[in-house]
N, C-alpha and C positions, 0 to 999 in steps of 0.2 A: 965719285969717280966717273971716266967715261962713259962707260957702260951704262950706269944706272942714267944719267944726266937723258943717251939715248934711250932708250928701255921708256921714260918718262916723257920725252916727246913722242913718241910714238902711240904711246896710249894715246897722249892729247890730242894727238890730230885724229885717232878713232872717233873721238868724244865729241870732236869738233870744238876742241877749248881753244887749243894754241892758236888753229890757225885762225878763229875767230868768225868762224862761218856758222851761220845762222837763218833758219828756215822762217819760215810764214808765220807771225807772231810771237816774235821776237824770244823763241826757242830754239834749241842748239840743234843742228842738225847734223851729221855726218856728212865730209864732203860727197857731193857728187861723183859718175863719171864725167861727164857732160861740163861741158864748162858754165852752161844756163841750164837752170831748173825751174819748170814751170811752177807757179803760186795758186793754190785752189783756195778759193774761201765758201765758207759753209753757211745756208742759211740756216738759222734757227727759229724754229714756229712755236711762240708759246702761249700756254692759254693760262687762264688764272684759275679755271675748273676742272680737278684733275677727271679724268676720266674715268676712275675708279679709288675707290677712296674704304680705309679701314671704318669699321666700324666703332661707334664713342664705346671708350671705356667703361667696363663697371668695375666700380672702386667696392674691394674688398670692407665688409664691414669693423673689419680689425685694424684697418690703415684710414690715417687721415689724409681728407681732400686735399692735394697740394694748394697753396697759395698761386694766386691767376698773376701775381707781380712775385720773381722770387726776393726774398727775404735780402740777400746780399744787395741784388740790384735797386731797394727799395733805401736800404740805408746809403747806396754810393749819391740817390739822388735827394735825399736828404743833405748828406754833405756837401753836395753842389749847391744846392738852394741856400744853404747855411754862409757858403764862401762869398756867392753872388750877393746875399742881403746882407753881409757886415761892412761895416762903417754907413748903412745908409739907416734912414727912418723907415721905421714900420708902420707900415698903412693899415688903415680899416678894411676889417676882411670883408669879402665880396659878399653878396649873397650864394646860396642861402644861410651860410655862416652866419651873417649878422643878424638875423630872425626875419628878412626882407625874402619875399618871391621873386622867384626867376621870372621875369615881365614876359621873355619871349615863350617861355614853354608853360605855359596856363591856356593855351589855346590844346596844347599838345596833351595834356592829360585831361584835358575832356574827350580829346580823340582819341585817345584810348581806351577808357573809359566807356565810352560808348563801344569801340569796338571789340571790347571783352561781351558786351552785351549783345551785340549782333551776331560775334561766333557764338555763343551759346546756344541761340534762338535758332540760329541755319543749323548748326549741328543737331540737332533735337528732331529736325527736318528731315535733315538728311538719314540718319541711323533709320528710319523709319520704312527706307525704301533700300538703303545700303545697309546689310546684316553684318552687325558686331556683335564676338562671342568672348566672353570673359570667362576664366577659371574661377571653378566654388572656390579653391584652398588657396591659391598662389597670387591671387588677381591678377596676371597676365593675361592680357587680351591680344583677340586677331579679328582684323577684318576680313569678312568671307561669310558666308552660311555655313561652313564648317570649318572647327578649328585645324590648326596645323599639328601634325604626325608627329612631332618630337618631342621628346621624352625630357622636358626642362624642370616638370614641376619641381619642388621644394617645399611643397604645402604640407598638412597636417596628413599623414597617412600616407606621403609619397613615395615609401618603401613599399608598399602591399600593393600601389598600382604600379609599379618600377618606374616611377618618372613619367605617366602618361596624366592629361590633365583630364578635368571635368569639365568640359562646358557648359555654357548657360549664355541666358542671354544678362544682358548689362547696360549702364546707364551712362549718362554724357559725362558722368564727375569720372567715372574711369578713363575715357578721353582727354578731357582737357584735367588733369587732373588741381583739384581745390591745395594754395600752398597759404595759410593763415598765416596770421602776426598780429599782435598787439595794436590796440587801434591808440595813440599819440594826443592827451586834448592840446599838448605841449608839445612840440618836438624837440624844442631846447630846453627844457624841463627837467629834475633828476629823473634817473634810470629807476623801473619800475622795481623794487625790492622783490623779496620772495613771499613775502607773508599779503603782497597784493598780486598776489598771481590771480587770483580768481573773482577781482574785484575788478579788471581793466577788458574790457570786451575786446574778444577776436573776430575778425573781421579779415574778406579775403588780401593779401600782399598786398596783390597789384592796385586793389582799392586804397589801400591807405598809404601806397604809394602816389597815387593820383591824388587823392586829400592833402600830402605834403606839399605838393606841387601846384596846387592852389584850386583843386575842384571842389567846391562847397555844395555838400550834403546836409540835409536839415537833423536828419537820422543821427548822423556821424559829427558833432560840433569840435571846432576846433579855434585855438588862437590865432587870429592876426595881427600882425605889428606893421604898425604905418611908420615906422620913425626905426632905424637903427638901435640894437642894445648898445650897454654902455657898459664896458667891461672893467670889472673891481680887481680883479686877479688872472689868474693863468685858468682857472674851470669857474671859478663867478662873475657872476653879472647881473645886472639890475636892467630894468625895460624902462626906456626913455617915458618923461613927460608926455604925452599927446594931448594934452590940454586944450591945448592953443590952435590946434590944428582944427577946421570946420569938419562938419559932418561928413562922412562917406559916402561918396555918389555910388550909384548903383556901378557894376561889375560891368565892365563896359565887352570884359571877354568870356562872360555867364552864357554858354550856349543851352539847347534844348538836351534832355539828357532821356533816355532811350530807359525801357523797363524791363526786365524778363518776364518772357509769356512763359505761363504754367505750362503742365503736362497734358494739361484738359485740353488747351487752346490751340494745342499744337498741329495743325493739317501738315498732312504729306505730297509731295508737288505731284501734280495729276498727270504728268507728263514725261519723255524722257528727254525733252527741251529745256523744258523748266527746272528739271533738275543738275541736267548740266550747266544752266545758267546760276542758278543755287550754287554748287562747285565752285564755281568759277567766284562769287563774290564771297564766298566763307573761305579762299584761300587768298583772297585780296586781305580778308579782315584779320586772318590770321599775321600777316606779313605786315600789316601795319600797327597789330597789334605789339611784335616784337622789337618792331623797326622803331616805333615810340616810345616802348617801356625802354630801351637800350637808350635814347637820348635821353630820359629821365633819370636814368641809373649815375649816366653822367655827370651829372650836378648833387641830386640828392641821395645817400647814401644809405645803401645796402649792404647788411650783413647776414651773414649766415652760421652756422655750428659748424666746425671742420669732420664734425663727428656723427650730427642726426643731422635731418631735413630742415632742422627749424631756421625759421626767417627772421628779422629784425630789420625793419624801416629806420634806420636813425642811422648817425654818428657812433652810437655807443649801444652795443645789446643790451639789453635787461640781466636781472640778477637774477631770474628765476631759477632755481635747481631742481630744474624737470628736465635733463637730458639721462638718457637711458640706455646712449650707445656703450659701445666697446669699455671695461675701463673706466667708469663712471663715477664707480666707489674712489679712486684715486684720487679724480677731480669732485669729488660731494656733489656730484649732481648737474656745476657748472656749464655751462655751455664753453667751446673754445670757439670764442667769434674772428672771423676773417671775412676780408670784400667776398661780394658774392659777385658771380657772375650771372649770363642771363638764363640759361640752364636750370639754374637754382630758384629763381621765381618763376618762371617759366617753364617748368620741364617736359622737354618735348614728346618723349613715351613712344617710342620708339618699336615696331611691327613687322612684320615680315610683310615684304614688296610680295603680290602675288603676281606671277609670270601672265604671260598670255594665253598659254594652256590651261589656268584657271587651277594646277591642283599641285600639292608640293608634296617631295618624298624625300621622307628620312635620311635612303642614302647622299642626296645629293645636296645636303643640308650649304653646304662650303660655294654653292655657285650662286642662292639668293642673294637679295642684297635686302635692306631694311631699309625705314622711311617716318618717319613721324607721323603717327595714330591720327591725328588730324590733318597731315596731308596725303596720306592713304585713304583715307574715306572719302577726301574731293576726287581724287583722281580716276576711282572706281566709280563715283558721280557722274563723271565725263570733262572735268577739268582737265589743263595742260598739262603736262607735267612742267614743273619750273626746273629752272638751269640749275640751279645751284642746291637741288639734292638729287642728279641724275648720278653723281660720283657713287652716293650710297646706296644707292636702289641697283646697280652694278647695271643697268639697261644695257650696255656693250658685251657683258659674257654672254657667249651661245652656254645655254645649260643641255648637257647632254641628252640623250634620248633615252637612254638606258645604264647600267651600273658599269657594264662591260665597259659603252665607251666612255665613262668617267675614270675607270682605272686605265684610259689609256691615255689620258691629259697630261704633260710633262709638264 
């Protein structure tokens, strides 16, 4: 009827439908009075490092690690590879699939390699002049000459001190903390049974990570194939002739390879130059340390337990039934292996940032911010802080002076 017909144009020209008038980015605007309306455009300033940033989760010991690719999105792209590669020939897989080394990245696992060995030896250095204090019961540690006021523990006996820890002093393997895995003579080899669980030496990750990737250790022997496998089946396969092929020239990418100094041998820098210089190269070695095991991970393949810490260098975890998380008895012992990420061989260990006041208190637990155990000890050294963990260390909150003005922060 008429009424409603008007009643309906009316709205729409509130709305700015009908008469089709439209403001600054191609959004509806309400007409004007004015017959011209000025157009403001806005700039926006972005940065890639937020300025403040949550803290990494801790995953409950009752729930599994999520998956770093979700599950749905892993098979949509399955299905695309699957649609892409029908009707054509299937090729010989790349390395290291086909038992061949990655050419480019065998320079890159001796540098890392060695740079696991230089953080060790600077950190050894440093803890010597920078005080880290570790819990008897909980092993959580802080850097500082005294530990931190909060009441976290969970160790043996954490009731009768209500959550307050024990300090002591502590060693570098609490810092850089040691993550093992079965040492490989095979990498494409079958998967280690359970009844040779204790006949296959462990050996640290990141080492028999770098041995995959083509760093030869005399210690550590392992297979190399000069010639592509030849595959019998869908999981068998047989190793090419190499008969015919001349002798193997020396290792053209065999660099010099760095030792760990004992505890005996260990000096502390005489200086507080030297030690900020110290800093400053154990946070270089740190970052290249991660920055290379990440392109290794790339190519050669890392798993982990969705359930305990444990690690696995390969394609396919081991059969061992030594997992002892949550629920275990369901799975007999089983590991549930998934990609790891770099967290997982690498675990960064994570401590409370100490302010510039030098002393931290209870109440005002919510304004620190935290920092990775090994780049809290450079920075208290006299290193920079680096860009990309000022998010977590929260360096932009003012932390109050007192309780009062903490309860008055909106």
């Amino acid at each position: 009827s008429a009424p409603r017909v008007q009643v309906r144009r009316q709205l729409d020209a509130v709305a700015g439908i009908g008469s089709g008038a439209r403001g600054c980015g191609g959004r509806f605007r309400a007409p004007a009075s004015s017959a011209s309306q000025p157009c403001y455009s806005s700039i926006v300033i972005r940065n890639d490092n937020s300025q403040n940033a949550d803290f990494p989760r801790n995953y409950s010991k009752r729930e599994k690690k999520p998956f770093p690719i979700p599950v749905l999105e892993l098979r949509r792209r399955a299905r695309q590879r699957m649609k892409e590669a029908e009707g054509k020939p299937r090729g010989p897989p790349p390395p290291p699939k086909n038992g061949l080394l990655v050419q480019r990245l065998i320079p890159e696992a001796y540098r890392v390699y060695n740079a696991r060995i230089s953080l060790i030896n600077n950190l050894k250095r440093l803890m010597k002049v920078v005080p880290v204090k570790g819990c008897k019961y909980c092993g959580e540690i802080h850097v500082g000459s005294v530990g931190h006021p909060f009441r976290t523990c969970r160790g043996m006996s954490s009731d009768k001190r209500k959550g307050e820890h024990d300090w002591g002093s502590t060693f570098v393997e609490a810092v850089f903390l040691p993550v093992e895995a079965y040492h490989l003579e095979d990498r494409l080899g079958p998967r280690i049974p359970h009844d040779q669980r204790f006949e296959v030496p462990r050996i640290p990750a990141l080492v028999e990570l770098c041995i995959q990737a083509g760093l030869d250790l005399p210690e550590y022997p392992t297979k190399r194939r000069r010639k592509p496998i030849v595959k019998i089946g869908r999981k068998e396969f047989v190793d090419a002739n190499e008969d015919d092929l001349p002798d193997p020239e020396p290792d053209k990418f065999k660099e010099p390879i760095l030792e760990e100094v004992s505890d005996d041998e260990i000096t502390p820098p005489s200086s507080p130059e030297e030690t900020a210089a110290l800093a400053e190269e154990t946070l270089k070695m740190w970052e290249t340390l991660r920055n290379g095991a990440l392109r290794l991970m790339k190519r050669y393949s890392v798993r982990v337990c969705g359930y305990c810490p444990e690690v696995h260098i390969g394609a396919s975890g081991h059969k061992a039934r030594n997992c002892g998380a949550f629920k275990h008895q369901q799975r007999n012992g089983q590991h549930g292996w998934q990609a790891a990420v770099l967290d997982d061989l690498i675990p960064p260990r994570y401590v409370w940032h100490m302010p510039e006041s030098g002393e931290l208190q209870k109440e005002l637990k919510i304004f620190y911010g935290q920092a990775p155990a090994v780049v809290e000890i450079c920075i208290q050294g006299g290193a920079q802080v680096p860009e990309k963990y000022k998010a977590t260390m929260r360096l932009d909150i003012g932390i109050p002076s007192s309780l009062k003005e903490a309860e008055m922060v909106v």
